[in-house]
Structure formats: structure tokens, C-alpha cells
C-alpha positions in Angstrom: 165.3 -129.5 -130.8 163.4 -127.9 -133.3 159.9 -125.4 -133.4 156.7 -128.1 -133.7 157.6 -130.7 -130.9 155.5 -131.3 -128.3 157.3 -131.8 -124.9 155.9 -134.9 -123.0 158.4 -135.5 -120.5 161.6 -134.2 -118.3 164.4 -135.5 -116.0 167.0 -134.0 -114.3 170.3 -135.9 -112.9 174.4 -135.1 -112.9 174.1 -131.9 -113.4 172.0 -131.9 -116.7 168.5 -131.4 -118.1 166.3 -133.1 -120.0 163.5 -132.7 -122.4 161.3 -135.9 -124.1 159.0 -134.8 -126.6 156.0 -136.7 -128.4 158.3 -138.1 -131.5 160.5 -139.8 -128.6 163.7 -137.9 -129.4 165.4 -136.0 -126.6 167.5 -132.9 -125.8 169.7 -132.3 -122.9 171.0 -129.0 -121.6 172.0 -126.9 -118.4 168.9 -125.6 -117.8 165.3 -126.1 -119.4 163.0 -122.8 -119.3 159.3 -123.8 -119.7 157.6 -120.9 -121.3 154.6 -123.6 -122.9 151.8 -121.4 -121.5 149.0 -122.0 -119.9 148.6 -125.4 -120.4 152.1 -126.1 -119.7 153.5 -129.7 -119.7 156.7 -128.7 -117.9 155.0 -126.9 -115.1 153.9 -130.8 -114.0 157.6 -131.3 -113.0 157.4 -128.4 -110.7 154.3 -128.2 -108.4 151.1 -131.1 -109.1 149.8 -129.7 -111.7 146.0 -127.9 -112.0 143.6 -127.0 -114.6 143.1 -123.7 -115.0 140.4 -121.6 -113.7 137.2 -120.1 -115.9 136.8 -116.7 -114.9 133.0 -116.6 -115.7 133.8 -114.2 -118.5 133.9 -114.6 -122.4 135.6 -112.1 -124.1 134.5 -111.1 -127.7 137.6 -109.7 -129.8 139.2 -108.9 -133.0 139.6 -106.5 -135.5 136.9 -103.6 -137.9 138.1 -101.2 -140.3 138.3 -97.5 -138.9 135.0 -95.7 -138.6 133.9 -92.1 -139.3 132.0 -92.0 -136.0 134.7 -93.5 -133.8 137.1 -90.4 -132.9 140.2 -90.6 -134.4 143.3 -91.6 -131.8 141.1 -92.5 -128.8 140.5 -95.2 -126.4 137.4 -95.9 -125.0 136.1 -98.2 -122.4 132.3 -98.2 -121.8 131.1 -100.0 -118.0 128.3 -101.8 -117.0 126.5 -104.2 -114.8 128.3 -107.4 -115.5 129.6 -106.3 -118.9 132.2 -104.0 -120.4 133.2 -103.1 -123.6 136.8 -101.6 -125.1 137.8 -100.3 -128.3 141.3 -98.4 -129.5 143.3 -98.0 -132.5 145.4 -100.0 -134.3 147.8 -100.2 -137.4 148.0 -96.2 -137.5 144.3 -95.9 -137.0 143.3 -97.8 -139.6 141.9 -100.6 -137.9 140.1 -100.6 -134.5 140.4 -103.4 -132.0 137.6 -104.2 -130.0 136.6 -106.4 -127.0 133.2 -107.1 -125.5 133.4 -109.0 -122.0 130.2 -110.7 -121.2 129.5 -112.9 -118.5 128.6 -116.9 -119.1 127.4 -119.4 -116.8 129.0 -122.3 -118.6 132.8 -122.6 -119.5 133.7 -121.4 -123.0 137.1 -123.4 -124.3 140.5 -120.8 -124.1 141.0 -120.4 -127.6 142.6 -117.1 -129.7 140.9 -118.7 -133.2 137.5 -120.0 -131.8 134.9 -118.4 -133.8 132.7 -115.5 -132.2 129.2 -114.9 -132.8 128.3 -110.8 -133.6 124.6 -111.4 -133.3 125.0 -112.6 -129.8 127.5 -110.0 -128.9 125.2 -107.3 -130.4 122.4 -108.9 -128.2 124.6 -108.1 -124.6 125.1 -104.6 -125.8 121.5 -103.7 -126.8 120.6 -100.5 -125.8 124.2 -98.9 -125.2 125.6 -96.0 -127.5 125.2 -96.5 -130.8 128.8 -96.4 -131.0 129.4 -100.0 -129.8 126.7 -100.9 -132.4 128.9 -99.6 -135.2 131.3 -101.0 -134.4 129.9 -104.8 -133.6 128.4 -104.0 -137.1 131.4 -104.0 -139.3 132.6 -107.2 -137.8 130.6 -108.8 -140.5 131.6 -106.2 -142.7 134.7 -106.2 -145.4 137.5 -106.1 -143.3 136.0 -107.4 -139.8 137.1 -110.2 -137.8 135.6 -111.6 -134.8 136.7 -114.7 -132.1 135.6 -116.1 -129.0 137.7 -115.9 -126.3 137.1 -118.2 -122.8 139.3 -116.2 -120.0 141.1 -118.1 -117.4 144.4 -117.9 -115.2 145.6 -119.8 -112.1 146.0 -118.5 -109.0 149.7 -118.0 -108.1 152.2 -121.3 -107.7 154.0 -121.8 -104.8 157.0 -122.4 -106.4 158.3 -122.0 -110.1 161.6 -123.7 -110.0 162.8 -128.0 -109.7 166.5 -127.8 -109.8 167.6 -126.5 -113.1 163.5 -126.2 -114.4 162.1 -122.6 -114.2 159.1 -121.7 -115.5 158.3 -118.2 -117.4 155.4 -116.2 -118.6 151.5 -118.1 -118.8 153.3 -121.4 -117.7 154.2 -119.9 -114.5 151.7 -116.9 -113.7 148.8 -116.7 -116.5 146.3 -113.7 -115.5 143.3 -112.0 -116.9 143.8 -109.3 -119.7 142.6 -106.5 -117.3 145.5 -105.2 -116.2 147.1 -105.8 -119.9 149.9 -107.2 -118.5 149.9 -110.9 -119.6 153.1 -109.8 -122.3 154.5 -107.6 -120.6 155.0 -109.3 -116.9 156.7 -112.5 -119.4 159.4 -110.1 -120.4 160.2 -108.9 -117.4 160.4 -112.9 -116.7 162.6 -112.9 -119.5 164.9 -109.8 -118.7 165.0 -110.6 -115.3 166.0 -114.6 -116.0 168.5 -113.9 -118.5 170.4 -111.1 -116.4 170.9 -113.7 -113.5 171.7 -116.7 -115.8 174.1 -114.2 -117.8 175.9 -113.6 -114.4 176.7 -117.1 -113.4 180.0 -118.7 -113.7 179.4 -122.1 -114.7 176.9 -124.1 -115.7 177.0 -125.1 -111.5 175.1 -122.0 -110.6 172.1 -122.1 -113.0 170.3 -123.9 -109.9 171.2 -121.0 -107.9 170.4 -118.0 -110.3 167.2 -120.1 -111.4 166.4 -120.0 -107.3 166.8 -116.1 -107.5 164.6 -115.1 -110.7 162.2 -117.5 -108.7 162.3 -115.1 -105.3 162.6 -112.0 -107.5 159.7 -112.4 -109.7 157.0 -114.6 -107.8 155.4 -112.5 -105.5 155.2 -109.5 -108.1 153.2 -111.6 -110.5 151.2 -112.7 -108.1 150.5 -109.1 -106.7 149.6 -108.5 -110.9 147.8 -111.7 -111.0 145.4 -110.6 -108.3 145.0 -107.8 -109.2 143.9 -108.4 -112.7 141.2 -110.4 -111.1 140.4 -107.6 -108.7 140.1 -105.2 -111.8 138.3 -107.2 -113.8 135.6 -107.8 -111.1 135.9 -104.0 -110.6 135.2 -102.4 -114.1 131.9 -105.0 -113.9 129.9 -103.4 -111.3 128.6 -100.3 -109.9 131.8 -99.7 -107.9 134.4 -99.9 -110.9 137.2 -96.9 -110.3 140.6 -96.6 -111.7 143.4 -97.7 -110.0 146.9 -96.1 -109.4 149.2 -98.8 -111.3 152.5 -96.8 -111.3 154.2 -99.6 -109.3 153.4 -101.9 -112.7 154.5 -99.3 -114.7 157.6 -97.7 -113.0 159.2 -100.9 -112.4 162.8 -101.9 -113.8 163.2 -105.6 -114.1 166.9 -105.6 -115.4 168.2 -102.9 -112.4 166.3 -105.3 -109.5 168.2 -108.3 -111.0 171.5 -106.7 -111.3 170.5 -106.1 -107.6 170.8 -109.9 -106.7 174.2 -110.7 -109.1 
């Protein structure tokens, strides 16, 4: 198996997994981990499969060149009605990342390379500090970068794991960005699987261990899932507060799996 293929198929049987991809060659192994995102083939051979859901929200991203008037080291998060925009620093503070999220009526395709539109992003913030306006100003500018981004997820699966399948990261939980926790709750999927595969015996317990990552990690992505949804829908209207998340934060993956070895 090598990086490019595209996986169109899977069986399991004897003891052994495996894998057809589009150029009809194969690959067999103990267990098969389907990390193939959002749209994920794999996930097919697990629960029926479903598209996933638009959120209602575009998200305008990508990267200016630091600004004199944007404070050097900070975050900021402006919220409105419907809308919100976020900026903070990257690369050392030389560049500043920005997203404007901005309702739509009509679903905008998932993409991280679609092209985004500054006039129409300037046109949603009209009339907020001058600030955001800087800053969707320089996207044209030397040095600026802007995409289109339509967000979706799924709401939580009922199961994650056929045998010796298991899905990990936007294949088996994919959320909105507003908890920022889409990378980070796939390697706790990814500490937490490899601890309990690490800890079986033989290649006859992967079904088991695969069964516990499954009960260990489902209903805390979901409880992140939902709540990303939750925020989200929170920092866009007149109610929006902050929320304790010290239970996302404070949690160790790799201790609660050695738990169940």
C-alpha cells in the first residue's frame, strides 16, 4: 500500500483484513484503521453510511501579513448577530490568520482550497471596527491569501468499530471548528488506539482492544461534537458567553486507556 490510493472496498474473514483500492490491487492486515475523513469510504463498512450535514455557515479563512494596527500577540474574536469574526498570530507574529463566519442559505462545497471572495466578505462586515477592515484588506494585498470554507460534521455514529475496522478522527466524529478541537480529539483517537492495540497479545485481541478504544472514545467526541455545535450557535447571537472547557482541556487520553489494558 502506498500514499495516493483511493480505497474502494473492504472484507474481513479468518482472522484478517482487507483493503481494495481504485487500481484493483489489495492489502491485507490485522486490523484496518480508517482515518479517510469526512467523506470516508471505510466508514460504509461500519454503520450505512450518510452525507454529511451543512451547518448554514461559510467560513472565510487564510492568511495577511502582520499589521501595525493589529496588537502585537493577541487574539481577538469580534460577535455578532449571525456572524463572527477571529483573528490571531501566526509564524512568530508575522502573519495573522483570520476567519470570518457568515451565514448562507444555500450549501457551499467543503473544500480547504476553494477560492474566497474578499469583496463579499468585506460586504458581511461593513460597519464593524475598522480593524476587521484592515485586515480583509490585505487579503488582496502582497502576502494575503483567502479560501472558502463550507462547514459541516455528522452527528455522532452509533458505532465506530466492524470486527477488526475502527474508524479515527473526521471519519468517525467530524465537528465544527468552534471548539478547535477537530486535531486535537484525532490524536487523542490516535493515543488512545495505539495504547490498547500496543497492549494486546496477538493479533486475536485487536477485535477486542478495537471494541475498547470504541467504548472509551465515542461518547467523549460526541459530548465535543455537540458541543462545537452548541458554541458555534452560541458565539452567533445575543446570548453568546464562554464556556468552562477544562474537561476538554484537562483530559489524559493515554492514562484513561492504560485504565482499560
Amino acid at each position: 500500500m502506498r500514499a495516493g490510493q483511493r480505497c474502494t472496498g473492504f472484507s474481513q474473514h479468518a482472522g484478517r483484513a482487507t483493503v481494495g483500492f481504485a487500481d484493483r490491487t489489495t492489502a491485507t492486515a490485522d486490523v484496518v484503521i480508517g482515518a479517510d475523513g469526512i467523506h470516508s469510504v471505510l466508514q460504509g463498512f461500519v454503520v450505512a453510511q450518510a452525507k454529511p450535514v451543512f451547518s448554514g455557515v461559510v467560513a472565510y479563512r487564510g492568511l495577511v501579513p502582520r499589521l501595525d494596527e493589529y496588537p502585537a500577540g493577541a487574539m481577538r474574536m469580534w460577535v455578532g448577530q449571525s456572524k463572527h469574526f477571529l483573528v490571531f498570530p501566526v509564524r512568530a507574529g508575522q502573519l495573522l490568520n483570520y476567519v470570518g463566519f457568515v451565514p448562507s442559505d444555500t450549501s457551499v462545497r467543503e473544500s480547504w482550497s476553494a477560492p474566497g471572495d474578499p469583496a463579499a466578505l468585506a460586504a458581511h462586515f461593513t460597519g464593524w471596527d475598522p480593524v476587521i477592515g484592515a485586515v480583509i484588506a490585505a487579503i488582496s494585498g502582497p502576502g494575503g491569501s483567502g479560501f472558502q470554507w463550507g462547514m459541516y460534521d455528522r452527528a455522532p455514529l452509533p458505532r465506530w468499530t466492524s470486527g477488526r475496522l475502527t474508524l479515527l478522527g473526521d471519519a468517525a466524529h467530524p465537528m465544527l471548528p468552534h471548539l478547535g478541537q477537530g486535531v486535537n480529539q484525532a490524536l487523542e483517537d490516535a493515543v488512545a488506539l495505539a495504547t490498547l492495540l500496543g497492549a494486546s497479545a496477538s493479533s486475536a485481541g485487536v477485535p477486542r482492544a478495537l471494541a475498547a478504544y470504541e467504548r472509551l472514545r465515542r461518547d467523549r467526541t460526541a459530548r465535543v461534537q455537540l458541543g462545537s455545535r452548541r458554541q458555534g450557535a452560541g458565539w452567533d447571537s445575543s446570548g453568546s458567553q464562554l464556556t468552562d472547557r477544562r474537561w476538554i482541556y484537562e483530559y489524559d487520553a493515554w492514562a484513561e486507556a492504560i485504565a482499560l489494558t
